[in-house]
Every structure is written in C-alpha cells, then in structure tokens.
C-alpha positions in Angstrom: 98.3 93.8 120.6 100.5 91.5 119.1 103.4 92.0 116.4 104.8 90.2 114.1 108.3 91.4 112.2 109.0 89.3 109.6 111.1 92.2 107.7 114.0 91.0 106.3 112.0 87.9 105.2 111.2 87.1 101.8 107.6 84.7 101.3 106.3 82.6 102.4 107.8 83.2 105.7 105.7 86.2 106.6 102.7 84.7 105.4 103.1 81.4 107.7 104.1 83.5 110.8 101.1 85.8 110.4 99.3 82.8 110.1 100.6 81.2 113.1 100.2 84.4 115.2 96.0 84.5 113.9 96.1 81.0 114.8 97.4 81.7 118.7 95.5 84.7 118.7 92.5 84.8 117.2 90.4 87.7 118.9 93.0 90.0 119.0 94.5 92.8 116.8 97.5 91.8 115.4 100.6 94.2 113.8 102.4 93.3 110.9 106.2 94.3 109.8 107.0 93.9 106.1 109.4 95.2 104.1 108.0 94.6 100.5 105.0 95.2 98.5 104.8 91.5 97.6 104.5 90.7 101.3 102.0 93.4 101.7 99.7 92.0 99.3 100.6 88.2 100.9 99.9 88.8 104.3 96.8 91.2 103.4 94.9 88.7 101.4 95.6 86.1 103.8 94.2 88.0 106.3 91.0 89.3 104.7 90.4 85.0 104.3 90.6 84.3 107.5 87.7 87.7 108.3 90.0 90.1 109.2 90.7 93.8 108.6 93.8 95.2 107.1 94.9 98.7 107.7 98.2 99.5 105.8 100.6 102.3 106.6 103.6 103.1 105.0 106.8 102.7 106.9 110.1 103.9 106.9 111.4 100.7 105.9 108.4 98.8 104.5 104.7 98.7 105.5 102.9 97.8 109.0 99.9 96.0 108.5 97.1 96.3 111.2 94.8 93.5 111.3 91.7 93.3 113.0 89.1 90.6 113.7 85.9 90.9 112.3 83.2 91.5 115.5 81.1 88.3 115.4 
C-alpha cells in the first residue's frame, strides 16, 4: 500500500501529490494523511473522479483517507 502525508500542507498540495501518487500507482490502494477537513473533502472528491473509493477515519491529528480502485 502506498501513503501519502501531506499533513502540515495546506491545498492544493495534497491534492496534486495524491494525484501524482494515483498517477504512479494506479491499481493499488493508496493511504492518505491530512490534517484538515478542507483537505479531506479535496483529496476525497478527487479521488471519487478518477473511480476510486474513499474510506475516511478520523485521526489523532487529522483524517487518513483509504482509497481504493474500483475493480474493472
């Protein structure tokens, strides 16, 4: 699985490097860091566009997004 932390980084950085990550790796499930709600919503709806899944769990010190690949 890969992760991406990007807490600590206000948009549109998390939403370019969870893009660049679904880009390298496009059949695998790929964990997101955030810190805010704004980059929750960000990386979540850029995910859902490109036929993911998002899972969201709250963290200590933000959210960690799970997204998943749809099985084509």
């Amino acid at each position: 699985m890969i992760e991406v932390d990007v807490r600590g980084y206000s948009c549109p950085i998390p939403v370019v490097r969870t893009k660049k990550a679904i880009e390298e790796h496009p059949k695998e499930s790929i964990t997101v860091l955030v810190e805010t709600a704004t980059s929750k919503e960000n990386v979540s709806r850029l995910a859902q566009g490109k036929g993911y899944s998002v899972k969201v769990e709250e963290a200590k010190d933000g959210f960690k997004l799970v997204l998943n690949p749809s099985q084509k």
